[in-house]
C-alpha positions in Angstrom: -2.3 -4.4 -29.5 -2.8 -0.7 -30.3 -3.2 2.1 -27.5 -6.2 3.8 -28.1 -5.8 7.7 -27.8 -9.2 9.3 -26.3 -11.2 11.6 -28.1 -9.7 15.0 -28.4 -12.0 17.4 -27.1 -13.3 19.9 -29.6 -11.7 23.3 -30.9 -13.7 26.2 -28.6 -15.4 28.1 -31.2 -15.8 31.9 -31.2 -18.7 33.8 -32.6 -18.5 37.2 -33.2 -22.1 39.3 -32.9 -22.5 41.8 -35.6 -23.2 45.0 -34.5 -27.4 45.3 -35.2 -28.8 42.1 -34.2 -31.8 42.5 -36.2 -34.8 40.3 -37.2 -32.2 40.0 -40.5 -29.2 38.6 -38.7 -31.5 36.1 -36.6 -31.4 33.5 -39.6 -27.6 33.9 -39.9 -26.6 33.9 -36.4 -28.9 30.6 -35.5 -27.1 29.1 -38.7 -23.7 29.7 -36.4 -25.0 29.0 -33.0 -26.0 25.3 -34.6 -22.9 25.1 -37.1 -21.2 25.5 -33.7 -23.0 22.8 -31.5 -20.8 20.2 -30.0 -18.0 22.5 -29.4 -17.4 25.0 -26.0 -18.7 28.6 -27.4 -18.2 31.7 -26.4 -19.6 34.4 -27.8 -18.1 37.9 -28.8 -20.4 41.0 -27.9 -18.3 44.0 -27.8 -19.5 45.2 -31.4 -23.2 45.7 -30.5 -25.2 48.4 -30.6 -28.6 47.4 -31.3 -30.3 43.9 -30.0 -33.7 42.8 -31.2 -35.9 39.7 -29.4 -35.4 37.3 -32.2 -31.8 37.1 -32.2 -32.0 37.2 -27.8 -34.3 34.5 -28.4 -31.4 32.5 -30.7 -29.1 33.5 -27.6 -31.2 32.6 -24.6 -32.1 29.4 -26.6 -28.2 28.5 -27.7 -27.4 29.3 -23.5 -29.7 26.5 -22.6 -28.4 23.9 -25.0 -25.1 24.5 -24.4 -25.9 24.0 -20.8 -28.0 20.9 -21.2 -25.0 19.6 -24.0 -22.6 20.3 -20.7 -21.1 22.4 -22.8 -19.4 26.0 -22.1 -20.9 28.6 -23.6 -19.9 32.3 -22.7 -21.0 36.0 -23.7 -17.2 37.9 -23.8 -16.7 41.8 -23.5 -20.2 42.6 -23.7 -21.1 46.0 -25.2 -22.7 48.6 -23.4 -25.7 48.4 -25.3 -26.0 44.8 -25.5 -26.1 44.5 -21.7 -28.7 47.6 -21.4 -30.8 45.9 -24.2 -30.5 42.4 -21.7 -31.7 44.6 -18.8 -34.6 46.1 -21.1 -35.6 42.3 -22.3 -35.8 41.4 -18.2 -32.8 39.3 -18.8 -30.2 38.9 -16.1 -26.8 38.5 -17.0 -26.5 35.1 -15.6 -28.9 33.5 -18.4 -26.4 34.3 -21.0 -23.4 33.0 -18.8 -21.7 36.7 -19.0 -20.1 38.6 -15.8 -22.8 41.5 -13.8 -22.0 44.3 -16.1 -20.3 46.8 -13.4 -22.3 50.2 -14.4 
């Protein structure tokens, strides 16, 4: 009889934000966000300058299912602006699994 090798654990996946996260890049970044369902994410936010409620609605929304998939989901090297735009939205970092942005 065969051994049976477990499951290998999926590839983390990496998702770089564009700079403008516009009500034009919410369609494109859901489409990654779900593409990348199933794996651990972490996100890449060190190119933003601009952040609109639509794709921080994708975010906040991909945060919670990763969490609820028991899944690890991360915002890395957030930008500047991306953590002021958080703080404008009423978002605390913790939502969006990031670190306190040390201003």
């Amino acid at each position: 009889m065969a051994a049976v090798e477990p499951a290998a654990a999926p590839s983390p996946t990496t998702v770089p934000l564009p700079a403008i996260l516009d009500l034009a890049a919410a369609g494109p970044l859901t489409e990654r966000l779900l593409a990348a369902r199933g794996t651990d994410l972490t996100i890449d936010a060190s190119e933003v300058l601009r952040v609109g409620g639509q794709c921080l609605q994708a975010l906040v929304a991909a945060a919670k299912t990763w969490s609820a998939d028991r899944a690890s989901f991360e915002i890395a090297r957030p930008s500047p602006e991306f953590v002021e735009a958080l703080q404008r939205f009423g978002i605390e970092p913790g939502v969006l699994a990031m670190p306190e942005p040390s201003l």
